[in-house]
C-alpha positions, 0 to 999 in steps of 0.5 A: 254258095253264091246265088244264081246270079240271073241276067247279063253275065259279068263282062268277061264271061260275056266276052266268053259267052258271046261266040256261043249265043250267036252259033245258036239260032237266032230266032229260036232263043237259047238259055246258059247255064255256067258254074264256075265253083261257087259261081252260078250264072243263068242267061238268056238271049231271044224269045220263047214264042216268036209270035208274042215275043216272049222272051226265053227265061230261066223257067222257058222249057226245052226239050233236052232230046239225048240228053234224057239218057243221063237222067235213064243212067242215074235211074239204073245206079239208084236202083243198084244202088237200092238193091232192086237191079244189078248192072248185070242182070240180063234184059230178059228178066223184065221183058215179057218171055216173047219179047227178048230179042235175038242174041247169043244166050251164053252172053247175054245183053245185060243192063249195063251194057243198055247204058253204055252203047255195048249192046250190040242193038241197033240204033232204032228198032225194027219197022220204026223207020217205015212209020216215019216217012209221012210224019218226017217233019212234024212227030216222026215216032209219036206213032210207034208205042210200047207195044209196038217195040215188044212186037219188034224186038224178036226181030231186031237182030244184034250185031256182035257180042254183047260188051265188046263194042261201043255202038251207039244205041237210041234203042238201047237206052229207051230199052233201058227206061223201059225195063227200070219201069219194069221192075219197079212196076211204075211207068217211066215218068213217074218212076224219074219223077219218084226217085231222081227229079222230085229228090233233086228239086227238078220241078220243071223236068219230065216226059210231058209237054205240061206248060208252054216250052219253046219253040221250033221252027222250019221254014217259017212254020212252027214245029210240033213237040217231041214225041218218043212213047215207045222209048222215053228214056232215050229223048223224051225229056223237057227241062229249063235252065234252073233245073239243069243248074241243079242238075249239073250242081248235082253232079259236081259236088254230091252234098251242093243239092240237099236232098229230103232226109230219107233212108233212100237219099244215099242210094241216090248220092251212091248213083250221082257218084257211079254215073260219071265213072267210066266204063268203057275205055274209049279205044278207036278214039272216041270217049269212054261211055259212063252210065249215060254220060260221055267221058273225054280227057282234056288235050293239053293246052297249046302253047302258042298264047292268045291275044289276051295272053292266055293259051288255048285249048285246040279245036276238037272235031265234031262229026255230028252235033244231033245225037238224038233219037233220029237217024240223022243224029250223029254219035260222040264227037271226035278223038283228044290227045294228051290228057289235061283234066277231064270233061263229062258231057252229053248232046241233045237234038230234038226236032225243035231244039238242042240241048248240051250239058258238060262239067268237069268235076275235077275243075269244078266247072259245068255248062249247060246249053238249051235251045231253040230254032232249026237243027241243023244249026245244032252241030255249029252249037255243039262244037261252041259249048265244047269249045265254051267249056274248055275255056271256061275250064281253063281260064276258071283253073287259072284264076 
């Protein structure tokens, strides 16, 4: 397997490339990620600090926003995996006896309906929104913690039966984090950091600021880091680039990250395994929903060629490219059509950056995508690492 190759891409990924680094902001810095089988490229364009201008490295850390949900549903199959929960288990087993929230006993709300939107949960917990309204532009949640969520949720009410509908849920999952915690007895960094992150080799990703990462900024102003302590299982992670390329080779061949010989390291190759698997079946057309992950099929290639002769993947839509923890975030972007592979994927938006990860496993292709700068460029750069990705998965397919 190839090193990571560092630095200014060959020229025809560049070419590739080019069209997403400019959708990014241009004064927050961005870092890609791209594997192409045996082939891993890391680059980076801007600056970290705009201040001192120190430039975006491989190392620079972002904040990954909804992306953390992946890392919540690999932590829910490793524990299945393990024996220690079971997809089914209902929520009420690790909450304290007052704290379930409100829903039809004969169907409970389960684990896995946590990890796949189909809760019937809403998108935030009850109260949260009134607490942000001061802080709407610097640190919207850092004052609403656990204990606040457990007083909240007996009176968040849930819309339908638990495992009939897709819904997307920040509550949901950070809900999840909480009660994998739970059990295990451990917080919920710690408990990433014990059975995912440290196993994986990802050094440089966790809840906490720790080293300088990037930086944000609205209207000339710096903005603060993210902060989630009621629910970090739904955006509360900070990544670089080197960890998401392991992250993503993780994902794409179970034996590309050597893992410590341990009794335990099959539970986590059983888990990379089971959370790319679909478990809903995509109906009103969006994507099927696996454990964190989005799951679309490819549209076939349109047959009119491009300019260098090569056809092209048609333009999907994109409603909302911030699927964060905010209301302002939007849910999976829009429908496909015939199917010609499949991509698996998920958007981040924090208040300081938006991060994407896709791969297709069949292709054995993956895009990462970290950056920095205002959020409201994070839908241009969503739809260009979507469309990046389906021609990476093409034109990789074709050589």
């Amino acid at each position: 397997m190839n090193a990571p190759l560092y630095g200014p891409p060959d020229p025809e990924l560049d070419r590739l490339l080019r069209p997403l680094f400019r959708a990014a902001a241009p004064a927050g810095g961005a870092a890609v990620v791209v594997i192409r089988g045996d082939e891993r490229t890391v680059a980076c364009r801007g600056h970290a600090v705009r201040s001192t201008e120190r430039p975006v490295r491989a190392d620079t850390r972002f904040e990954l926003g909804s992306v953390t949900k992946t890392f919540t549903g690999l932590l829910l199959a490793e524990m299945a995996a393990r024996g220690e929960v079971d997809y089914d288990d209902p929520i009420d087993r690790y909450l304290p006896a007052d704290a379930a929230p409100g829903y039809p006993q004969e169907r409970p709300i389960t684990l896995l309906h946590l990890a796949t939107h189909t809760s019937g949960l809403p998108r935030l917990p009850d109260g949260v929104l009134p607490g942000q309204v001061p802080r709407w532009f610097t640190r919207p949640y850092a004052t609403f913690g656990p204990a606040h969520l457990l007083r909240a949720l007996p009176r968040t009410a849930v819309r339908g039966t638990p495992g009939t509908q897709v819904r997307y849920s920040n509550l949901g999952c950070g809900l999840l984090g909480l009660l994998l915690a739970n059990a295990a007895g451990q917080r919920y960094d710690d408990l990433l950091a014990a059975r995912v992150c440290g196993p994986l080799g990802l050094m440089d990703t966790s809840c906490g600021p720790g080293r300088e990462e990037d930086a944000g900024y609205r209207r000339g102003r710096r903005v603060p880091s993210f902060r989630l302590p009621a629910l970090p299982g739904a955006a509360a992670l900070r990544s670089t680039a080197d960890d998401m390329l392991r992250y993503l080779q993780a994902h794409l061949a179970l034996d590309a990250v050597p893992l410590p010989e341990r009794a335990d390291a099959a539970a986590l190759r059983t888990a990379l395994n089971e959370v790319r698997r679909p478990r809903t079946d995509g109906r009103r057309g969006g994507p099927r929903i696996c454990l964190g992950w989005n799951h679309r099929a490819l549209p076939a290639r349109v047959a009119e060629p491009r300019a260098a002769g090569k056809p092209v993947l048609p333009v999907l839509p994109v409603p909302g490219a911030s699927d964060g923890a905010g209301p302002d975030g939007a849910g999976p972007d829009g429908a496909g059509s015939a199917e010609a592979g499949e991509v698996v994927y998920h958007v981040g938006a924090a208040r300081r950056s938006t991060a994407f990860v896709g791969f297709s496993p069949r292709a054995q292709v993956g895009l990462a995508v970290l950056a920095g700068g205002q959020p409201l460029r994070s839908r241009a750069l969503v739809q260009s690492a979507h469309e990046t990705l389906r021609v990476l998965i093409a034109e990789f397919g074709e050589s």
